[in-house]
Legacy VTK file of the C-alpha trace (Angstrom):
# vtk DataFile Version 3.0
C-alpha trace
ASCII
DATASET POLYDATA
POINTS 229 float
0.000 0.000 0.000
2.901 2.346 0.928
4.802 1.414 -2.143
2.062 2.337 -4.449
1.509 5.595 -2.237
5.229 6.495 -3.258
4.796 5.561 -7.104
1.778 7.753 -7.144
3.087 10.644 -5.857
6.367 10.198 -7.919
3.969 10.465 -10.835
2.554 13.089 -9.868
5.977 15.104 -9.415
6.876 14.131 -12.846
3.804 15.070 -14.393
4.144 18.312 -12.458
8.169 18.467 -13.460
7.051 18.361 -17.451
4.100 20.603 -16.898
6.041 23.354 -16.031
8.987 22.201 -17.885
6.293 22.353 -20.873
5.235 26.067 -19.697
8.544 27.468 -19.775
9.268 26.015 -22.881
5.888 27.251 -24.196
6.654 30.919 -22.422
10.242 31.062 -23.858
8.926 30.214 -27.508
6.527 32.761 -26.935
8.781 35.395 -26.317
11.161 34.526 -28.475
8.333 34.820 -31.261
6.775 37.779 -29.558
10.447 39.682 -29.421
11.086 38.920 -33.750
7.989 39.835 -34.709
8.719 43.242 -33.085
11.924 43.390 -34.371
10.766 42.373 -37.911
8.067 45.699 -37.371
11.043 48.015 -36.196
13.311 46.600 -39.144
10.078 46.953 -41.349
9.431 50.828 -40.132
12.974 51.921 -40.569
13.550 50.651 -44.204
10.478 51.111 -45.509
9.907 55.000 -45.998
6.725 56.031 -46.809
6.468 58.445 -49.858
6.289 62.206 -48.374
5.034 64.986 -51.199
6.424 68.214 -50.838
3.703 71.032 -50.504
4.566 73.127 -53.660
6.380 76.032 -52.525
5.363 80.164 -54.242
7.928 82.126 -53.740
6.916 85.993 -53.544
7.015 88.361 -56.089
10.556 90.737 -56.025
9.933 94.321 -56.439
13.356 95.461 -57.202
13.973 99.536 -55.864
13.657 102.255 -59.153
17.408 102.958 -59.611
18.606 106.303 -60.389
21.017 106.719 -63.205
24.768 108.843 -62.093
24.179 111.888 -63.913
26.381 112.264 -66.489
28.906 115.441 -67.923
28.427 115.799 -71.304
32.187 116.269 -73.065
33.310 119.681 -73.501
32.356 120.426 -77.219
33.946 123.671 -79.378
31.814 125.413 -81.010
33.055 126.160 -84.374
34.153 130.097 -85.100
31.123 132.133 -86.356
31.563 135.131 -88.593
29.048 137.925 -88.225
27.469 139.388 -90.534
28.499 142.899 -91.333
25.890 144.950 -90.023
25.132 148.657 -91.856
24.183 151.086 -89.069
20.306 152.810 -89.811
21.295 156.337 -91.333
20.780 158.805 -88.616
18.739 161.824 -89.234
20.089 164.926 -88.337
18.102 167.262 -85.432
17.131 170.406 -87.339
16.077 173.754 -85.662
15.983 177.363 -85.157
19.116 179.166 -83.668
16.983 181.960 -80.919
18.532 184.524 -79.499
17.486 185.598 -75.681
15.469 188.910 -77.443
12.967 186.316 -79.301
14.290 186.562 -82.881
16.393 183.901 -84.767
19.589 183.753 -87.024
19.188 184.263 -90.597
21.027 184.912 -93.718
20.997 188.361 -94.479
18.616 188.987 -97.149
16.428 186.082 -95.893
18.052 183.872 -98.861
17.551 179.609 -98.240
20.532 179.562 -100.559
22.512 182.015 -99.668
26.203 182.854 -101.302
29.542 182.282 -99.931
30.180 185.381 -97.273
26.659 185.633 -96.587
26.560 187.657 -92.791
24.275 185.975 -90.047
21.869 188.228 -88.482
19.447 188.098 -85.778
15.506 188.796 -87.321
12.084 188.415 -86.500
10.513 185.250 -87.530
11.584 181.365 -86.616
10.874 178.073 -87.462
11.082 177.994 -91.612
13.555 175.684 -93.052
15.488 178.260 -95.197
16.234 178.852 -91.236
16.874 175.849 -89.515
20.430 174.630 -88.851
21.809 171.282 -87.467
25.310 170.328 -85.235
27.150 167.713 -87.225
28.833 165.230 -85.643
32.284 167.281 -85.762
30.835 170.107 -84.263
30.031 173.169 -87.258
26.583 174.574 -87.674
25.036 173.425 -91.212
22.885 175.774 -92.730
19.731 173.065 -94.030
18.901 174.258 -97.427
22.369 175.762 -98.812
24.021 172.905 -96.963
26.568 176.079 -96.011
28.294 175.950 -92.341
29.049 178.829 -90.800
32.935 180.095 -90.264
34.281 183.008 -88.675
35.032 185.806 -91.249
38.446 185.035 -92.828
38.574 181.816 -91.417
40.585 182.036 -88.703
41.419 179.380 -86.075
41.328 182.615 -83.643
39.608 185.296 -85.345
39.853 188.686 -83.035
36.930 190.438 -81.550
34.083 192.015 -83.809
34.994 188.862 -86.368
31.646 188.817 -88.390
30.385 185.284 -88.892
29.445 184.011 -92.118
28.081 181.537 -94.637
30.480 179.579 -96.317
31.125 176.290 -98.717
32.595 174.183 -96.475
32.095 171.889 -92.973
33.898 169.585 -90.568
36.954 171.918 -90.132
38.613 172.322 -86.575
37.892 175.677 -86.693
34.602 175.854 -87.169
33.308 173.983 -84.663
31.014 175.640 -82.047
29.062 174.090 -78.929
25.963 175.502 -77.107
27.235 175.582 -73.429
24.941 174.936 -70.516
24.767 178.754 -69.745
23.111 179.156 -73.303
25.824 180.766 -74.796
27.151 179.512 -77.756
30.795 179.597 -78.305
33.511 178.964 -80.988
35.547 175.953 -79.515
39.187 177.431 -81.181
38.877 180.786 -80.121
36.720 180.243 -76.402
35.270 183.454 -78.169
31.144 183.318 -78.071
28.545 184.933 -80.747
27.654 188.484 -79.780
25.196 190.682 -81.325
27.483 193.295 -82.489
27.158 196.293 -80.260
26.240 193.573 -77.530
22.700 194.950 -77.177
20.377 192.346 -75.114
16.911 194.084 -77.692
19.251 193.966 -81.386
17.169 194.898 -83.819
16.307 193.151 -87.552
19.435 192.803 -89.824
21.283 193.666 -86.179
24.673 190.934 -87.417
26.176 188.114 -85.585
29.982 188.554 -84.501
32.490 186.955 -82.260
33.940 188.426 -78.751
35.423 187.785 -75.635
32.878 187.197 -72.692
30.158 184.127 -72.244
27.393 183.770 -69.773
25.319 187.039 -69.812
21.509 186.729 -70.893
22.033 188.614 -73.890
24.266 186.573 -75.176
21.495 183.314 -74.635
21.011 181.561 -77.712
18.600 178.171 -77.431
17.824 175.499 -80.152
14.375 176.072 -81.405
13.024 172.620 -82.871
LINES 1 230
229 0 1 2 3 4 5 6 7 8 9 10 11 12 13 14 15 16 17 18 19 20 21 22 23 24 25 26 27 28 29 30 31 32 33 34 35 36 37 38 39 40 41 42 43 44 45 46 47 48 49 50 51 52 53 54 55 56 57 58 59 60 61 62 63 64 65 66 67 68 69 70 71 72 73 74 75 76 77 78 79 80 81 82 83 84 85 86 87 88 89 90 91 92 93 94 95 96 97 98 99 100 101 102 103 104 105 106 107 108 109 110 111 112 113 114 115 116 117 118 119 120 121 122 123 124 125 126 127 128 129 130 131 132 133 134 135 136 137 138 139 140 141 142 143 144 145 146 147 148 149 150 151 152 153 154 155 156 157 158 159 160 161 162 163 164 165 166 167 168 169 170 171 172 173 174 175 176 177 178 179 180 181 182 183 184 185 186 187 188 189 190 191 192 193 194 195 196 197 198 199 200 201 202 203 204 205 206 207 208 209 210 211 212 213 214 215 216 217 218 219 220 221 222 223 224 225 226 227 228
């Protein structure tokens, strides 16, 4: 009874021995299968990539900045020589008027003449403003008589004619010593001599005819004479 009591329970141990030798076999497989399979997913998830599509990219518009050009210095350039035109000065036209003395009358030829001869005296008489009258300064300085185209000269001629020198017509301008100039007193004096026109006798009233001579002494009202236009 005892004996079969032992063998029993021997069998029983063995049975338990391969159960659990069976269990940890079974656990150890287990794990071991459970452990590749994981590894196979990690080895599986690292080689295989998955496809990844970029997001198409816009890149934004470039404004580039206005840019200002360096100003520049044009070269130097020589103009070529020009030659002017001669140019004709306009003809002046001469200022013509009436030689009046300080008493109201005006120079005239004696006799009144508007061509009067060569040694023609110049007298003080009523009446102004006719042409056979009228005088103008040219440019040199004598007084041309209008319509005889005369200038007038000291008697003679003379450069320095002495006092009482008559004045007279006479065929011939632009001479040195004929030249006369109307000062700003209102005398009017012969530029050679420094002598100034007198009505002879030196009265400040001369009468018609009264003649026209040359003396020492400028400035007094009777010896005014004034351009009459």
């Amino acid at each position: 009874m005892n004996s079969n009591m032992n063998n029993n329970t021997t069998i029983v141990i063995i049975v338990v021995i391969i159960f659990c030798i069976s269990i940890s076999i079974s656990g150890g497989v287990g794990y071991y299968l459970t452990t590749k399979k994981t590894d196979n997913k990690s080895s599986t998830s690292q080689t295989t990539s998955v496809p990844t599509t970029s997001a198409p990219t816009t890149s934004a518009p470039t404004t580039s900045a206005p840019t200002t050009p360096a100003p520049t210095t044009p070269a130097p350039t020589t103009a070529a020589p020009t030659t002017a035109a001669p140019t004709t000065a306009a003809p002046t036209t001469p200022e013509y008027f009436s030689i009046k003395h300080n008493s109201g009358k005006c120079v005239h030829p004696l006799g009144g003449s508007a061509n009067p001869g060569n040694d023609t005296p110049l007298v003080v008489y009523d009446g102004c403003g006719e042409d056979r009258i009228r005088f103008t300064l040219t440019p040199s300085g004598s007084i041309k008589h209008k319509t005889s185209g005369m200038c007038v000269h000291p008697l003679g001629g003379s450069a320095n004619p002495g006092n009482d020198t008559p004045l007279v017509f006479y065929n011939a301008c632009d001479d040195p010593k004929i030249k006369f100039e109307f000062l700003s007193n209102g005398s009017l004096r012969h530029v050679s001599s420094g002598k100034c026109v007198h009505p002879k006798g030196g009265s400040a009233t001369p009468g018609n005819d009264n003649r026209l001579v040359l003396y020492d002494g400028c400035g007094e009202d009777r010896l005014k004479f004034t351009k009459s236009i």
